[in-house]
C-alpha positions as CSV (number, residue, x, y, z in Angstrom):
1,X,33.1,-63.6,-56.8
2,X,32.2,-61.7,-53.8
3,X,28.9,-61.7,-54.5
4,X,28.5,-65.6,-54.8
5,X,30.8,-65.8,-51.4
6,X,28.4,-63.5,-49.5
7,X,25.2,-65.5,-50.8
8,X,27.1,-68.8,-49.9
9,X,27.3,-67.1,-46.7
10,X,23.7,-66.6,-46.0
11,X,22.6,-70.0,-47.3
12,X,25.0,-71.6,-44.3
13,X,23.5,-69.4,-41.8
14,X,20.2,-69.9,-42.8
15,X,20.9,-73.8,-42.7
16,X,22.3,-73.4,-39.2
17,X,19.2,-71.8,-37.9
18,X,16.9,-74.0,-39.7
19,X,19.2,-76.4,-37.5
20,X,19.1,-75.2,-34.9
21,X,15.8,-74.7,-34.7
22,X,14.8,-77.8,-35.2
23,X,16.8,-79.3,-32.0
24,X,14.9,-77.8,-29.4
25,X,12.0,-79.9,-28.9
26,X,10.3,-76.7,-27.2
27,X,9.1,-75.6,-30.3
28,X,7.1,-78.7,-30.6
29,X,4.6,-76.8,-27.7
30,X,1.1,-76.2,-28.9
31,X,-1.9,-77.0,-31.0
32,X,-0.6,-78.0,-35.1
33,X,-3.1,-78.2,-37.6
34,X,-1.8,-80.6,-40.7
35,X,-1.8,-78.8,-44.5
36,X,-0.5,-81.7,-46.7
37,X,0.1,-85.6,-46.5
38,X,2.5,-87.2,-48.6
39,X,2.4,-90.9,-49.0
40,X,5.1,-91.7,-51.6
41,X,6.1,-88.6,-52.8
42,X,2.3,-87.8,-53.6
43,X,-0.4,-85.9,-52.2
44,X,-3.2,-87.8,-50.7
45,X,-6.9,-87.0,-51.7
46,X,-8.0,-86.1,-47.9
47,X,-8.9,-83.2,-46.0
48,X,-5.9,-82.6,-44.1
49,X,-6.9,-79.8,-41.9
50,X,-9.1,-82.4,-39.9
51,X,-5.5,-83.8,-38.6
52,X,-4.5,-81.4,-35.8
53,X,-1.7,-82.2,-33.1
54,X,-1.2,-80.7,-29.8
55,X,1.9,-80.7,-27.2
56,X,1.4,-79.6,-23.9
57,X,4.8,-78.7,-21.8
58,X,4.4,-81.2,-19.5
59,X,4.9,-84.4,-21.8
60,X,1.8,-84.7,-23.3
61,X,0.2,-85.0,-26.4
62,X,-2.8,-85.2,-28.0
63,X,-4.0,-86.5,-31.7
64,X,-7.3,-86.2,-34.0
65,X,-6.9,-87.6,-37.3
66,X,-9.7,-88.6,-39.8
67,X,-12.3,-91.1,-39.8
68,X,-12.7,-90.1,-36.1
69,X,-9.2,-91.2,-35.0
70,X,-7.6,-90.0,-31.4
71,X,-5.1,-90.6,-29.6
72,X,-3.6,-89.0,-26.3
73,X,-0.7,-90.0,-23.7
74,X,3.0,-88.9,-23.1
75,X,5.9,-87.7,-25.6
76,X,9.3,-87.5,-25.7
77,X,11.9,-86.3,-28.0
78,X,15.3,-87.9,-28.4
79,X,17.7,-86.5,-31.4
80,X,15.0,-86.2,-34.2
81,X,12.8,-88.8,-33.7
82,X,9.6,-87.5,-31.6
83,X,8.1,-90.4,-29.6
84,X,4.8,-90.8,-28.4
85,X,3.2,-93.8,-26.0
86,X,-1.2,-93.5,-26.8
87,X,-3.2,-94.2,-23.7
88,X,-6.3,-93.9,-24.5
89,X,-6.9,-97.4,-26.4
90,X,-7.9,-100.0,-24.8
91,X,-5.1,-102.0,-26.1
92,X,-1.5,-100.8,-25.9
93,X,-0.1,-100.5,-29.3
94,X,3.4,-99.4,-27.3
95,X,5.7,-96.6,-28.0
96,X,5.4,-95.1,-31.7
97,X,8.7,-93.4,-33.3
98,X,8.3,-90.5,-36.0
99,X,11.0,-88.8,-37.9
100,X,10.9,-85.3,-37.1
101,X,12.3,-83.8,-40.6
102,X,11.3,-80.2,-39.9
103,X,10.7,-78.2,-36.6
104,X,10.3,-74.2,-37.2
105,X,8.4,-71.6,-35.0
106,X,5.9,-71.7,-37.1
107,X,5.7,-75.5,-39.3
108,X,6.4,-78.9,-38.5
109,X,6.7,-81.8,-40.9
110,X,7.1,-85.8,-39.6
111,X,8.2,-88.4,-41.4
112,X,6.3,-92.1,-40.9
113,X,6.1,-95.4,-42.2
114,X,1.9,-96.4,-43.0
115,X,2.6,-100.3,-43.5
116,X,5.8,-99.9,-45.5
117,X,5.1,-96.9,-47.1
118,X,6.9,-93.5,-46.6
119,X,4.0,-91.0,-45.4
120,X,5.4,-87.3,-44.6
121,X,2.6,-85.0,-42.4
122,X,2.9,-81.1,-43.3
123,X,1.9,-79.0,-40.0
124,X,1.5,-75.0,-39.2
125,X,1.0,-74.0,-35.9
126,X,-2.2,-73.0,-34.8
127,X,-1.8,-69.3,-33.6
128,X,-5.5,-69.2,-32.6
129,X,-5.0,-71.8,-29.8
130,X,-3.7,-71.9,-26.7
131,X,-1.0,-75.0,-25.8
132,X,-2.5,-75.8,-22.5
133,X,-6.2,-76.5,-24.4
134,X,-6.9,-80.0,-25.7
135,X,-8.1,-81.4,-28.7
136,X,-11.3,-83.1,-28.3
């Protein structure tokens, strides 16, 4: 019994920190470099390592997806929603809400909706970079 009260133990502390973690928007700063797409529960057929995301301190992000696809402009962070406002198109699609589902030193994964369909972005961060650099 003692055994299985310590183990609890551990799995509640390491669900705190995951927890914690995951609150302070901080760790959001620097260059993330995607691993896996999910749209559905499934694993999309793309090269996912061409999506890279980058978070500067002062508010601003940038985005490179594929088929040539950018955006850049401010963020914000409000409970664990991460919201971002592109100003780079010409038109202004407005502000753009994504679940934040996991935030870690070291991996982030977002939660979206791609025209009514659950789509969940696996990221690691990109040691190799710098988080004042942006992606061009």
């Amino acid at each position: 019994m003692r055994k299985a009260s310590v183990y609890t133990y551990f799995c509640i502390l390491a669900l705190l920190c995951t927890a914690c973690a995951s609150e302070d928007p901080n760790l959001l700063i620097g260059s993330w470099t995607a691993y896996e797409v999910l749209e559905e529960g499934e694993v999309l057929d793309i090269n996912a390592s061409e999506i890279q995301l980058e978070f500067v301190d002062d508010l601003i992000y940038s985005y490179k997806s594929t088929l040539d696809y950018q955006e850049a402009g401010q963020y914000n962070v409000q409970a664990s929603y991460l919201y971002t406002t592109d100003t780079l198109q010409q038109v202004q699609s407005g502000r753009k809400a994504v679940e934040i589902i996991q935030l870690t030193p070291d991996s982030l994964q977002l939660r979206m909706n791609d025209e009514g369909k659950e789509r969940i972005l696996k990221m690691l961060r990109d040691s190799s970079s710098e988080s004042t650099s942006s992606i061009d």
